[in-house]
BAPA-461935 format. One record per residue (C-alpha): x, y, z. Coordinates in Angstrom, 2 decimals. Layout:
BEGIN
{atom {X,Y,Z}}
...
***
This chain:
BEGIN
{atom {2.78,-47.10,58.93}}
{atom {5.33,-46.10,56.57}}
{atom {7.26,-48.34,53.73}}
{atom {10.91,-48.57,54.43}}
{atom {12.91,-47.02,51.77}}
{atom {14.67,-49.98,50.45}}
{atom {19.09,-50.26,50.10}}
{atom {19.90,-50.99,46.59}}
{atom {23.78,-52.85,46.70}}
{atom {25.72,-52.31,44.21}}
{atom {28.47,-55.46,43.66}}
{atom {31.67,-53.23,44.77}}
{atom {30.14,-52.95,47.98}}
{atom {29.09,-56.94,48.40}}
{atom {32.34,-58.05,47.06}}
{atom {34.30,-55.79,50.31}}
{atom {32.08,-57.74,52.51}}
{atom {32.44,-61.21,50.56}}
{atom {36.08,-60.96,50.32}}
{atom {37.04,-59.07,53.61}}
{atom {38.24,-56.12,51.81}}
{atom {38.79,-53.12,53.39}}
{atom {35.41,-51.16,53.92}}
{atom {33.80,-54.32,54.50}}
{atom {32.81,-53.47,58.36}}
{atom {30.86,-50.01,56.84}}
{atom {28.72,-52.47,54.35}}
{atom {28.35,-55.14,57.47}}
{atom {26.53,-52.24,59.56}}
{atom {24.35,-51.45,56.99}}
{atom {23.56,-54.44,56.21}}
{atom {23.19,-55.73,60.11}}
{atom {20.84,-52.56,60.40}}
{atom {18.82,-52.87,57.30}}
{atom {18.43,-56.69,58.70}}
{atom {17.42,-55.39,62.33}}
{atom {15.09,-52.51,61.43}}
{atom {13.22,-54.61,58.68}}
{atom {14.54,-52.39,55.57}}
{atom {14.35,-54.09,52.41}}
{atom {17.63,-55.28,50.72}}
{atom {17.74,-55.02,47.07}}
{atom {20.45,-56.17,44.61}}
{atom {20.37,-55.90,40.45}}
{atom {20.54,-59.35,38.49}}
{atom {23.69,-57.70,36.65}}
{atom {25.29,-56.63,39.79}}
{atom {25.01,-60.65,41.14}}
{atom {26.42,-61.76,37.67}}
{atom {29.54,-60.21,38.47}}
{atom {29.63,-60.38,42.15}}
{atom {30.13,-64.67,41.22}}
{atom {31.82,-64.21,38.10}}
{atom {34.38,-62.25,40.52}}
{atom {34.25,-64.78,43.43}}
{atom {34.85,-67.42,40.89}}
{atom {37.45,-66.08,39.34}}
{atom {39.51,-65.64,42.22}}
{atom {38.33,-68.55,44.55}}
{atom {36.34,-71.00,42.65}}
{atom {33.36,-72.39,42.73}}
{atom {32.61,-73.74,46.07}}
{atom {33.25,-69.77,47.26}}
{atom {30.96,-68.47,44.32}}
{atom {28.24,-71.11,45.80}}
{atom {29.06,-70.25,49.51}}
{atom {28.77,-66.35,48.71}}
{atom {25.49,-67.15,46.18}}
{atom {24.01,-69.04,49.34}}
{atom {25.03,-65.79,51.80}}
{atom {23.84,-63.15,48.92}}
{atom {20.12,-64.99,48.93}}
{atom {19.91,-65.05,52.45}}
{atom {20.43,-61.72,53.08}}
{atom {18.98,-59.95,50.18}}
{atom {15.18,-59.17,50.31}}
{atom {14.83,-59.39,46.25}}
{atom {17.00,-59.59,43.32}}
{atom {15.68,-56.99,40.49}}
{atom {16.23,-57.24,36.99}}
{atom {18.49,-54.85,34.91}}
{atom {16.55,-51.78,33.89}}
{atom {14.53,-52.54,30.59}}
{atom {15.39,-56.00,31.15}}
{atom {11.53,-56.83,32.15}}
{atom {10.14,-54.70,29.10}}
{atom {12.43,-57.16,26.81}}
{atom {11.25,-60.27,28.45}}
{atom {7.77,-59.94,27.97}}
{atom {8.37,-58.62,24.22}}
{atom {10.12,-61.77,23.67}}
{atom {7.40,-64.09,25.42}}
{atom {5.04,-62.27,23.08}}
{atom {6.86,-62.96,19.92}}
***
C-alpha cells in the first residue's frame, strides 16, 4: 500500500479556519478530507508560534489555549523549522 502524501499548513491558512475568516470553509474540507482518508497533517513549529501569538493577540489567552487544544488534535505532527534539528543536536553536543 502506498504512503499518503502528507498536507503541510501553513499558519495563514489555520488562522481563516481559527478565526472564521473568509476561506475558512476551503481549509475545513481539506482538512475534514485529510481527517477521513487518513492523510497525514503536518504543521511547522514556527508556523504554530505565530498562529497563538496571533490568536493571543487578538483574543487572549483562553482562545490561544482553545485553538492550541484544536491545532493538536487535528494535526498528525508538528515539525521543526528547517535546520532547526541540525542546531539542536550541535548544541546538545557542545
Amino acid at each position: 500500500m502506498r504512503e499518503k502524501t502528507p498536507l503541510l499548513f501553513d499558519s495563514h491558512a489555520l488562522l481563516k479556519l481559527f478565526q472564521k475568516e473568509a476561506g475558512q470553509e476551503k481549509v475545513a474540507r481539506m482538512l475534514t478530507q485529510a481527517i477521513r482518508v487518513g492523510t497525514p497533517k503536518y504543521l511547522n513549529a514556527i508556523n504554530l508560534g505565530e498562529i497563538l501569538y496571533s490568536t493571543k493577540r487578538a483574543f487572549g489567552d483562553q482562545k490561544k489555549i482553545e485553538v492550541l487544544k484544536r491545532g493538536a488534535s487535528v494535526m498528525s505532527r508538528i515539525v521543526a523549522a528547517a535546520g532547526e534539528e541540525g542546531r539542536n543536536e550541535e548544541a546538545r553536543e557542545s
